[in-house]
Backbone as a chain_set.jsonl record, in Angstrom:
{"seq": "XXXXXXXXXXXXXXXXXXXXXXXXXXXXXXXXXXXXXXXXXXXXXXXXXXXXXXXXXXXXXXXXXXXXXXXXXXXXXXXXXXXXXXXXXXXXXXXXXXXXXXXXX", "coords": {"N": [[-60.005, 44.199, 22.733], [-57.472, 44.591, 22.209], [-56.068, 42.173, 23.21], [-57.545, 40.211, 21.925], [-56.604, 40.472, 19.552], [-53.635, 39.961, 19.596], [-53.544, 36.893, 20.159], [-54.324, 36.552, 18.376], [-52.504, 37.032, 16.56], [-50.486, 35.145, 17.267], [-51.211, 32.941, 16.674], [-51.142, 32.589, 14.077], [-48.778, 32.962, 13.417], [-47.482, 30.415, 15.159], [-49.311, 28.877, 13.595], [-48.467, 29.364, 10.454], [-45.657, 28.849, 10.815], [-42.93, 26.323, 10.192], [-43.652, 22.948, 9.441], [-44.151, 20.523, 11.985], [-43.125, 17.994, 10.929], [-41.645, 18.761, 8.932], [-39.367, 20.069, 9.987], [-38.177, 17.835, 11.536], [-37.142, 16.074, 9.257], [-35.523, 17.709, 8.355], [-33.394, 18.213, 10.315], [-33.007, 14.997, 10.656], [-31.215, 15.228, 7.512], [-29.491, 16.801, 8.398], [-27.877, 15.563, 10.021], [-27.403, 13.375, 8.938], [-25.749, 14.537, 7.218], [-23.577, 14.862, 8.884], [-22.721, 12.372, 9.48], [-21.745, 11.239, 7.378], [-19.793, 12.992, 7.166], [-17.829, 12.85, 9.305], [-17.496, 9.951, 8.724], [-15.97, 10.038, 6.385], [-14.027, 11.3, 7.022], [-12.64, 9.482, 9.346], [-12.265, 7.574, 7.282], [-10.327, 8.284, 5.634], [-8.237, 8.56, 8.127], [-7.773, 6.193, 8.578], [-6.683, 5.127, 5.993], [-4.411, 6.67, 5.802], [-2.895, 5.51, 8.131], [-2.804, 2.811, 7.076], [-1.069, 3.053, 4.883], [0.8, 4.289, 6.104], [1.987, 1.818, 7.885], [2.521, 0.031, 5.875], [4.107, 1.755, 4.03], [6.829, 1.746, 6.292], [6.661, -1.363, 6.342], [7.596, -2.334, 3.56], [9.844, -0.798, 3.557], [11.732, -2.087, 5.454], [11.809, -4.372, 4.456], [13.029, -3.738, 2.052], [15.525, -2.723, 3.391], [16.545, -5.01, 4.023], [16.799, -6.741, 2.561], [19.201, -5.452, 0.989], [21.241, -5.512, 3.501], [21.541, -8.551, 3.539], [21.892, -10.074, 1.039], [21.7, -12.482, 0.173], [19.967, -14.4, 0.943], [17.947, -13.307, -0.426], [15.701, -14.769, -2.678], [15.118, -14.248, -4.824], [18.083, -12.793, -6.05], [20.765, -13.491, -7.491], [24.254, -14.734, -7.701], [26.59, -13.041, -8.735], [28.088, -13.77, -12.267], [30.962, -15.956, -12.752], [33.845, -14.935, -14.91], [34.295, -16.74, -17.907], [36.747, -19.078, -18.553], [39.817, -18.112, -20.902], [40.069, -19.694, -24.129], [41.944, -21.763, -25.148], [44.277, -22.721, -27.752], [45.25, -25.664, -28.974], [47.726, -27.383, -30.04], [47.737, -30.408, -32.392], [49.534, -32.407, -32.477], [50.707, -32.884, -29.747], [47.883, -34.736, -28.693], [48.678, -37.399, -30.129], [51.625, -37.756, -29.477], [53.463, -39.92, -27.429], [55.04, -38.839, -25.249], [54.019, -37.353, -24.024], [51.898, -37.908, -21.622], [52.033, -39.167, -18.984], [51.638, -42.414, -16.941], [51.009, -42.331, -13.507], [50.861, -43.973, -11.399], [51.629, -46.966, -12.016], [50.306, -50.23, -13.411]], "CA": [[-59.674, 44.054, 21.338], [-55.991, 44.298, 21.898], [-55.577, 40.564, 23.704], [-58.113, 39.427, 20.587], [-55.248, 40.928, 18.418], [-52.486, 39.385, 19.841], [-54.085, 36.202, 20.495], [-54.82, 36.115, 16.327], [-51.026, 36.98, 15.397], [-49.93, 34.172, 17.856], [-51.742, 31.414, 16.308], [-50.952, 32.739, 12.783], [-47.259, 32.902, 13.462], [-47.666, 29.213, 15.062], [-49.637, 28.146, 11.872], [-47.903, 29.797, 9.588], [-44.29, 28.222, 10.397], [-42.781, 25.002, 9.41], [-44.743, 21.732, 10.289], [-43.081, 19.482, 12.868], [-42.482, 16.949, 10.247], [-40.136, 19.481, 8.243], [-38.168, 20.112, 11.145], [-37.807, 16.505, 11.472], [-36.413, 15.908, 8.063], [-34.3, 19.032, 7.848], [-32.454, 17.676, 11.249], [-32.411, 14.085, 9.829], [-30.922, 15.717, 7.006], [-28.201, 17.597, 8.799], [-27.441, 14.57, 10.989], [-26.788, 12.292, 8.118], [-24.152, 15.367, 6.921], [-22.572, 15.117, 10.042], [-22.357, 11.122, 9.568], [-21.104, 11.405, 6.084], [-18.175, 13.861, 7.134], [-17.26, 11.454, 10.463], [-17.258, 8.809, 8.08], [-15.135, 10.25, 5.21], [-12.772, 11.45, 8.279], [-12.175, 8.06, 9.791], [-11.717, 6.416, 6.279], [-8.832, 8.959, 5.312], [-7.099, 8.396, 9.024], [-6.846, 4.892, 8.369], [-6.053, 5.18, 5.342], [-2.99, 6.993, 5.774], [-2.252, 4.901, 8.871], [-2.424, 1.484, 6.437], [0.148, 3.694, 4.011], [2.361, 4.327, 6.927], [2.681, 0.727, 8.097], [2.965, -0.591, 4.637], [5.862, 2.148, 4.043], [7.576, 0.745, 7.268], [7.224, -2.663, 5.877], [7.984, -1.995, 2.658], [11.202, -0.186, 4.123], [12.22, -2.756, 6.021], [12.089, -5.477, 2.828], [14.573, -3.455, 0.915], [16.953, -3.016, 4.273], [17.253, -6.328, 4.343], [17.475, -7.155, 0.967], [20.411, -4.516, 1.131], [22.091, -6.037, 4.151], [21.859, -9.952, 2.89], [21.323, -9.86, -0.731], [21.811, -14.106, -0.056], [19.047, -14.679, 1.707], [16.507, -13.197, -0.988], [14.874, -15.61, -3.837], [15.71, -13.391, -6.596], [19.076, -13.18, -5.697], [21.759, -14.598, -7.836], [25.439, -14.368, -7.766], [27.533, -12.824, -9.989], [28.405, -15.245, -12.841], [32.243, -15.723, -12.856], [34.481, -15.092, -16.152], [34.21, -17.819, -18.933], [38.223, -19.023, -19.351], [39.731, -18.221, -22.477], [40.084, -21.223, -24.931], [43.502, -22.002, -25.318], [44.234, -23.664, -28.93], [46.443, -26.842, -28.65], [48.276, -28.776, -31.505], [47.113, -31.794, -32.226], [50.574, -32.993, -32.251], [50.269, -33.164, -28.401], [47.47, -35.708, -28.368], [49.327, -38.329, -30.792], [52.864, -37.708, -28.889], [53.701, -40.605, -26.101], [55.818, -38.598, -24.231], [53.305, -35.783, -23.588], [51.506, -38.029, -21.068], [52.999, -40.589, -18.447], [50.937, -42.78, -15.79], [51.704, -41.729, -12.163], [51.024, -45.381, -11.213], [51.683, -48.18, -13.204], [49.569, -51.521, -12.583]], "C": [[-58.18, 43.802, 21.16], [-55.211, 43.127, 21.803], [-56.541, 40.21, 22.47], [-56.684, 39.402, 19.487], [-54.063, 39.751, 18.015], [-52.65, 37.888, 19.986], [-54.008, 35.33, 18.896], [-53.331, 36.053, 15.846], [-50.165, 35.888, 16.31], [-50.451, 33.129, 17.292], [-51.154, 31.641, 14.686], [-49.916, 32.392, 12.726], [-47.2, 30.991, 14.163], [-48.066, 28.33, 13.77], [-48.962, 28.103, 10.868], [-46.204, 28.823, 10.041], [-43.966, 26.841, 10.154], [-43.446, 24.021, 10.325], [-43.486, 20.985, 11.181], [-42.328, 18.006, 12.053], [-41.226, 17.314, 9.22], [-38.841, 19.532, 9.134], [-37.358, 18.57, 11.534], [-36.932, 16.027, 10.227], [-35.335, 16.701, 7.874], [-33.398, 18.32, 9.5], [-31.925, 16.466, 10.934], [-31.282, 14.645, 9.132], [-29.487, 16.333, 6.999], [-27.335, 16.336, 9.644], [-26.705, 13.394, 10.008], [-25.342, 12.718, 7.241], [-23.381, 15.083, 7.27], [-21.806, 13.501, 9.904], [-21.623, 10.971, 8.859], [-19.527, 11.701, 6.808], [-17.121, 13.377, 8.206], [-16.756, 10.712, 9.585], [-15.947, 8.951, 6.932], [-13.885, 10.866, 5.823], [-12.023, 10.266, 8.738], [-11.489, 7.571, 8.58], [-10.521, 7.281, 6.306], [-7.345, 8.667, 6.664], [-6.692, 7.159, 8.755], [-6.245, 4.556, 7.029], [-5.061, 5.749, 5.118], [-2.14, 6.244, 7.161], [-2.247, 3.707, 8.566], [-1.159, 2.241, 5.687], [1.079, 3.542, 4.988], [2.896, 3.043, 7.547], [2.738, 0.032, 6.872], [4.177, -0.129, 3.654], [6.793, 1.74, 4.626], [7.646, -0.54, 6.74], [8.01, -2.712, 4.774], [9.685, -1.839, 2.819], [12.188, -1.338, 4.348], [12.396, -4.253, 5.51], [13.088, -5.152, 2.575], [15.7, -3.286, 1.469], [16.876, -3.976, 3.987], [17.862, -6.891, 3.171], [18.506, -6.711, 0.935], [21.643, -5.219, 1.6], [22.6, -7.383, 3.954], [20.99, -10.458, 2.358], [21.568, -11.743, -0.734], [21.013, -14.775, -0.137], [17.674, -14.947, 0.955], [16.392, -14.153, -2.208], [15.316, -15.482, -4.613], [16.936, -13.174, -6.635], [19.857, -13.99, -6.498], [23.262, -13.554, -7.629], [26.03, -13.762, -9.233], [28.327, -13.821, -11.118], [30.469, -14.783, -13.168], [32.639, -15.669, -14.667], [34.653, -16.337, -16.781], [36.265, -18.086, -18.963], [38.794, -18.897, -20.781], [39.835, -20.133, -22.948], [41.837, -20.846, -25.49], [44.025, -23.282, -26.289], [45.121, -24.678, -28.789], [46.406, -27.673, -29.958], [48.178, -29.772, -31.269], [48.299, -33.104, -32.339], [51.054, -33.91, -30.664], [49.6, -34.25, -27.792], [47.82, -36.683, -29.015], [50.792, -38.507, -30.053], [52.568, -38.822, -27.683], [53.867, -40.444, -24.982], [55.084, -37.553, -23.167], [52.533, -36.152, -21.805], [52.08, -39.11, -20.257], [51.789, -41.209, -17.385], [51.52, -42.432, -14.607], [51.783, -43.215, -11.799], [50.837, -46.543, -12.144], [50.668, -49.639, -12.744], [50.466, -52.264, -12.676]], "O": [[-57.676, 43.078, 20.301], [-54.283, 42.838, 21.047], [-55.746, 39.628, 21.731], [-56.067, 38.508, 18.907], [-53.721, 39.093, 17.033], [-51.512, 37.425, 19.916], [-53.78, 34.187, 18.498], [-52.931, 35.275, 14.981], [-48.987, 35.816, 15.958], [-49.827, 32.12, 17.622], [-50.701, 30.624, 14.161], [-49.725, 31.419, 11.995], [-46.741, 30.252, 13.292], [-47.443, 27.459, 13.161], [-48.741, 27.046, 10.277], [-45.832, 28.07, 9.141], [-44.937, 26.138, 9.872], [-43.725, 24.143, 11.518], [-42.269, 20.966, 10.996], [-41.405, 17.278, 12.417], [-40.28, 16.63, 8.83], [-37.691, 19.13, 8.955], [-36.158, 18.393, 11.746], [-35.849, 15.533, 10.54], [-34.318, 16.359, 7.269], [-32.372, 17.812, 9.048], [-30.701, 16.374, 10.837], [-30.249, 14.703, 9.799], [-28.644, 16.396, 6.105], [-26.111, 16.404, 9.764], [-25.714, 12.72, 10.288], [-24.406, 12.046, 6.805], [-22.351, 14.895, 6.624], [-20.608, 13.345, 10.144], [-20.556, 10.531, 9.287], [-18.539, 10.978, 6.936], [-15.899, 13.456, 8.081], [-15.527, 10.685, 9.517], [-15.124, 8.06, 6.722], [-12.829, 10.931, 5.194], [-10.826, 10.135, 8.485], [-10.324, 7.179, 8.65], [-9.642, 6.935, 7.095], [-6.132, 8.591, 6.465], [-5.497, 6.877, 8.668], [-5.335, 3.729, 6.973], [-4.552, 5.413, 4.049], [-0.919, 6.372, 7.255], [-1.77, 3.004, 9.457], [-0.081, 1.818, 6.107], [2.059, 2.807, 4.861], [4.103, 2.993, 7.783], [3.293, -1.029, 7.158], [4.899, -0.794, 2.912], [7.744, 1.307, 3.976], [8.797, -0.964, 6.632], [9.158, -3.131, 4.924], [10.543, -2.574, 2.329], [13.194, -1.551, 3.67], [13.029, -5.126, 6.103], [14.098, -5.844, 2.702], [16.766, -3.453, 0.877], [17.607, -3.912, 2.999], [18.98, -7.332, 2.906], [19.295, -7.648, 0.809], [22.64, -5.524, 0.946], [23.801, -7.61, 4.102], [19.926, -11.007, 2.642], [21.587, -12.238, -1.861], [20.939, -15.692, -0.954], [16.79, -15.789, 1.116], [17.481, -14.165, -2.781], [15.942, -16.308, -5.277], [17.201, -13.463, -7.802], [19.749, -15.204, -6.331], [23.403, -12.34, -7.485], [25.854, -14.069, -10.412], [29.17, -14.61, -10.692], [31.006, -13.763, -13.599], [31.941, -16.202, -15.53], [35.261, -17.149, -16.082], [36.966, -17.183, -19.42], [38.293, -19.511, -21.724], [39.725, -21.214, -22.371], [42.486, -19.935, -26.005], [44.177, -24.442, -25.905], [46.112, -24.203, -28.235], [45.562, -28.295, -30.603], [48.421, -30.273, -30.171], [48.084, -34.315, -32.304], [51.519, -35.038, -30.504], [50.052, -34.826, -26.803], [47.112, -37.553, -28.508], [51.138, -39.688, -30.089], [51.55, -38.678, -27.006], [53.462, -41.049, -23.99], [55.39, -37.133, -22.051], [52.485, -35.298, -20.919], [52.642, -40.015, -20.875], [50.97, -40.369, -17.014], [52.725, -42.194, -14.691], [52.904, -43.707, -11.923], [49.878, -46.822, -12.863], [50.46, -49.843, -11.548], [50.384, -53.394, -12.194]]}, "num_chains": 1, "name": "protein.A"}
């Protein structure tokens, strides 16, 4: 009677727990976690290792720009001072003497 017993709470406890197709899904399940959190790992490394060579470039734009400000596009010079205007009597352009030829024909 005892091995009948034991015999009965071994098949029950077999029966009774999850089907092989749960177990299957619940591992799926955990496996596609695991893919997820790989995946959302990777993206963040390269995404801070596109940031860091696009800081370096970046960087290395505005040295230069810095070092020869000639070079770049946008780039203009400083515009020089306008001369004053310096009023002149009109006596000056009617006068003969004001102007002479250097060579004569």
């Amino acid at each position: 009677m005892n091995k009948l017993l034991i015999i009965l709470v071994c098949l029950l406890m077999v029966s009774c727990g999850p089907s092989k197709d749960d177990l299957q899904q619940q591992a799926i399940a955990e496996i596609n976690i695991k893919i997820e959190t790989l995946k959302s790992k990777k993206q963040k490394e390269c995404e801070a290792q596109a940031f860091l060579e696009a800081e370096i470039y970046v960087d290395s734009i505005i040295e230069a720009m810095f070092l020869n400000p000639i070079n770049d596009s946008l780039y203009s010079p400083p515009v020089p001072p306008k001369p004053k205007y310096i009023q002149v009597d009109s006596s000056v352009f009617n006068s003969q003497s004001s102007v002479k030829p250097v060579v004569e024909n």
